[in-house]
N, C-alpha and C positions, 0 to 999 in steps of 0.2 A: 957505956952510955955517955959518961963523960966526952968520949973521943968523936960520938955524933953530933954532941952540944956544938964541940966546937970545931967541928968543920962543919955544921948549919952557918953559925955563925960567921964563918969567914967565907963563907960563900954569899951569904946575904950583904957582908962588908962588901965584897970584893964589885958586887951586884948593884951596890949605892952608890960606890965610888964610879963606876965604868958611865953611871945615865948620863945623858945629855940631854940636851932640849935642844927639839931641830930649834935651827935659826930662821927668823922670821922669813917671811919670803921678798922678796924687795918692791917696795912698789914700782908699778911700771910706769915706761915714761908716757908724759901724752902725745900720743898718735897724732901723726903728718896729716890727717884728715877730719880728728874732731873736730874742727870750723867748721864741715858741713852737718854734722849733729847737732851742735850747739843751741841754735837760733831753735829747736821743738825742744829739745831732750835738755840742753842745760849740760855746761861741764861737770858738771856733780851728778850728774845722770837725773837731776830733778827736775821732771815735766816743767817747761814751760808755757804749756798750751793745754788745754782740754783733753785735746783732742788725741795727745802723744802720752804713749806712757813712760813710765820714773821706769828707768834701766841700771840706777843705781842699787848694785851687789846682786842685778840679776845674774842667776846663771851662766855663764862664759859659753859652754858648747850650746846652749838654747838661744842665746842671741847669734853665734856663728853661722847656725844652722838657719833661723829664723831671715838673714841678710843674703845665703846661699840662695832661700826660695825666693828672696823676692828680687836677688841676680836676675833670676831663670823664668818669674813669671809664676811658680806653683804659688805662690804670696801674691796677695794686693795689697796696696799699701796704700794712703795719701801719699804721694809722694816718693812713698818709699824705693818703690821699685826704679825711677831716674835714679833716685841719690845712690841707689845700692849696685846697678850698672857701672857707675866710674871707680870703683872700690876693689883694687887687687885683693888677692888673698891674705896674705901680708896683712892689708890696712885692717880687711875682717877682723884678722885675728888680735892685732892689734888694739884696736876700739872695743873688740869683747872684752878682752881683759880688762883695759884699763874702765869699764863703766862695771865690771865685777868687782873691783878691787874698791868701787867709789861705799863709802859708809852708805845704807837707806836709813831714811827718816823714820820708819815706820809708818802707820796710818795713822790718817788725821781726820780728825772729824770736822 
């Protein structure tokens, strides 16, 4: 019994000692085409217009995807569908991230 004490124990030691904590992830830089976001969306991804929504900590492959259809036309958009024609894949993926990584404000009443 003794000799399962302690190899529990130096396996649980050995088990504390080995953790890590991933490293944060870095934030990303701002994209070569957030200017044309800016003036609805706001560089913090915070609406500012009515009419545009807060993109701030939205989803990364949902806004990707949401700029893909309105490339292509399956999306209507104000707007959206010119600004989202001049936009490499690249810039997509880009500007997703970086309006994913933005803090939300939460709801406001």
């Amino acid at each position: 019994m003794p000799t399962m004490t302690l190899t529990l124990t130096t396996l649980l030691a050995l088990a504390a000692s080995t953790h890590t904590e991933a490293p944060a992830a870095a934030a990303p830089t701002k994209p070569a085409q957030l200017g044309i976001c800016v003036l609805c969306h706001g560089e913090d991804g915070h609406s500012r217009t009515p009419v545009a929504p807060n993109l701030a900590g939205q989803n990364a492959a949902y806004m990707e995807r949401a700029l893909h259809r309105f490339q292509t036309g399956q999306r209507e958009g104000d707007g959206m569908n010119a600004v989202a024609r001049v936009l490499s894949a690249d810039d997509i993926r880009e500007l997703a991230a970086w309006y994913a990584a933005q803090p939300c404000a939460g709801p406001t009443r």
